[in-house]
C-alpha angles and dihedrals in degrees: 000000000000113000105218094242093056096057103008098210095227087169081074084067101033089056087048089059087045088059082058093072104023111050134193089272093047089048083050099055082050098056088046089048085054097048089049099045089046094052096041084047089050109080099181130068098205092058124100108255109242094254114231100164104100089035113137107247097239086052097049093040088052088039094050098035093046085047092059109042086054099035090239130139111262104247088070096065100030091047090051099051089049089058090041086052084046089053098041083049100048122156095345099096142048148176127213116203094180093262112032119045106196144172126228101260122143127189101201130169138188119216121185130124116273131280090034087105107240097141093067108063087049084053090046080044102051096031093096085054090045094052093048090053098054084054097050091048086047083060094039086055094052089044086055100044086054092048090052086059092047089050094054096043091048089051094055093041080048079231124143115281123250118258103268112244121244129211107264099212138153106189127067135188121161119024149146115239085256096052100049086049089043093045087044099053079053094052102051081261100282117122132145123208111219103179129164109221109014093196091096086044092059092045083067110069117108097003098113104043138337101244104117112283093161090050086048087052084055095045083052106053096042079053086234118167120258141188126207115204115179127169117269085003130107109246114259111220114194106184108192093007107198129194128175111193128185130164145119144267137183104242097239094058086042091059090042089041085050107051094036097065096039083241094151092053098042092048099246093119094049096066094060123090106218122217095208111169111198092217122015122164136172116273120233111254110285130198096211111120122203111268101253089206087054099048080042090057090046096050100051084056091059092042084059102046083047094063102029115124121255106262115216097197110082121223116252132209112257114233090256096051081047103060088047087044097056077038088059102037087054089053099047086049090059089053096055096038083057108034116080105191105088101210094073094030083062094046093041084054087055099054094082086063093048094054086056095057105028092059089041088072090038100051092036077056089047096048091046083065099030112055093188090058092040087060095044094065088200131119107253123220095243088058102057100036086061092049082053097057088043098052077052101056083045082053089067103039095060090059090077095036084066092042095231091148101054087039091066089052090095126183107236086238087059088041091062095042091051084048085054104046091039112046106353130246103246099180106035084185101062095036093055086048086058103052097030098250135123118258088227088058091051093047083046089054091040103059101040 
């Protein structure tokens, strides 16, 4: 893993001085305002309650803090800032299962109406990355007036040119399908697309040419290596390729963008996590302003994940996070062996993946502030017990992203055509007398 002298792990001391001012008894006021604004923001009985026990502090106190201030649920805040720690990390970690080796990417998506305000706590979220990027294009422009110079100077001295400089940068937004492969072969192809509203994300494909750009998104989340070979054009090779992706929608564009584009069929819906809350309105105007102390604290963890060296060693499961891990494939098994709709059996399939990469960024946040558990380089069973509950709570958001309970809500009308395709309605008589109809209006039914 990481050797201390090579990144110091000064958030273990700034954590330390923390304590200083929150104590346990603070930590632990934090931890009870999450439980309660997780369950008052939580209408029916029968959802799974957004987890924050087994949060990281830094993470509960920006999530709660960020909630409150916007009037949002907290899964909005806390789930942006674990993609915005994905996409500070990269490609610099990693966690063997024995089978799977993954990265910790994430493709997560809010959906909720407009005005509730779901767009501002990814923006509080992102802001440190995209701080860090306008400092890294001020010093690419500075890079490129120089090699304009050089340029100018090699072509009077009739000398080689200088390699031209490239934009080192870790967030996207708007882009064609050759300039995210050709920003990701810069970028060691690593980029994340943070982007309010994806509906304009998802007009796009296939807007600019026919070769395959779902099939390339595939290629991209299972980090499988890809080669793109254009006419009059060097190949671009992208071994590894990682994309974190996190934005909203309104539900009624997700279920047009979805069915459009065949996403559901070809397996592109299934990678996402949906954040779906049942009930979402808009809060009444509210004075409360962010922490700054807390959205400093926040920020410095993703500065850090930002500069921290690659590690080679990949993390491993503990025994313990093992044992919860086979626990948890076993039981994902049983729910796509029993579920036939194939939407959700194909999302079900993918949630092993997402355990694995959902408690590599908690437990790399956990060992920042825990030098014992940095030097282990083993997933811990709280982390992964964590990404479990979470993968639970995404379970039962993807039910209404594929509108299965407003799908059961049959007309009667609907309800006598599927008896009749089903099982077949031998004596239209009695059946009408049963259900106080006329036998001419059931014939009438049966044979549409």
């Amino acid at each position: 893993m990481i050797n201390k002298k090579e990144a110091p792990s000064n958030l273990a001391v700034s954590e330390e001085a923390n304590n200083q001012e929150q104590n346990k008894t603070t930590n632990f006021i934090q931890k009870l305002k999450a439980e309660i604004h997780t369950k008052s923001m939580n209408l029916n009985a029968n959802d799974t309650v957004f987890p924050t026990s087994g949060l990281p502090q830094v993470i509960l106190d920006f999530g709660l803090e960020v909630a409150e201030v916007y009037g949002v649920p907290i899964e909005f805040p806390v789930l942006s800032a674990l993609c915005a720690v994905s996409s500070a990390l990269r490609k610099k970690f990693s966690v063997d299962s024995g089978k799977y080796r993954n990265f910790g990417q994430l493709w997560l998506m809010f959906v909720a109406p407009p005005g509730v305000g779901k767009s501002e706590p990814m923006a509080a979220a992102f802001r440190p990355l995209q701080r860090l990027d306008n400092l890294s294009y001020d010093a690419y422009q500075v890079e490129l007036a120089n090699w304009k110079i050089e340029c100018s100077e090699a072509k009077q001295t009739k000398s080689q040119e200088p390699e031209k400089p490239f934009y080192k940068q870790c967030l996207i937004d708007d882009f064609t399908p050759e300039s995210l492969y050709q920003t990701m072969f810069r970028n060691n192809g690593a980029v994340s697309l943070c982007r309010d509203e994806l509906s304009g994300w998802f007009a796009d494909f296939g807007r600019y040419n026919k070769s395959g750009e779902i099939s390339r998104y595939l290629s991209i989340f299972n980090n499988a290596q890809f080669c793109i070979n254009r006419k009059s054009e060097e190949p671009l090779q992208i071994p590894e390729p990682f994309m974190t992706i996190c934005g909203t929608i309104q539900p009624e564009v997700l279920d047009i963008a979805l069915n459009n584009n065949s996403l559901k069929e070809n397996g592109f819906a299934s990678r996402f996590l949906y954040v779906y809350p049942r009930e979402i309105k808009k809060q009444k105007y509210s004075e409360k302003i962010p922490n700054r102390i807390m959205l400093e604290r926040y920020e410095e963890l993703i500065k850090h994940c930002y500069y921290l060296p690659k590690s080679e060693n990949p993390f491993i499961l503990s025994p313990e996070a093992k044992v919860l891990f086979i626990e948890y494939a076993n039981h994902t098994a049983d729910l796509v062996n029993g579920c036939s709709n194939n939407f959700l059996r194909a999302t079900y399939a993918k949630m092993e993946i997402q355990v694995l990469r959902i408690s590599l960024i908690i437990q790399i946040i956990r060992g920042l502030y825990d030098n014992s558990e940095w030097l282990q380089v083993q997933i811990s069973k709280e982390a992964i017990q964590y990404a479990i509950n979470l993968c639970n709570y995404f379970n039962s958001n993807i039910i209404r992203v594929e509108n299965i309970e407003t799908a059961t809500k049959t007309t009667p009308v609907e309800a006598i055509k599927i008896i009749q395709k089903e099982y077949g309605i031998k004596n239209k008589q009695t059946f009408a007398d049963s259900i106080g109809l006329t036998r001419q209006y059931i014939s009438k039914l049966c044979n549409e």
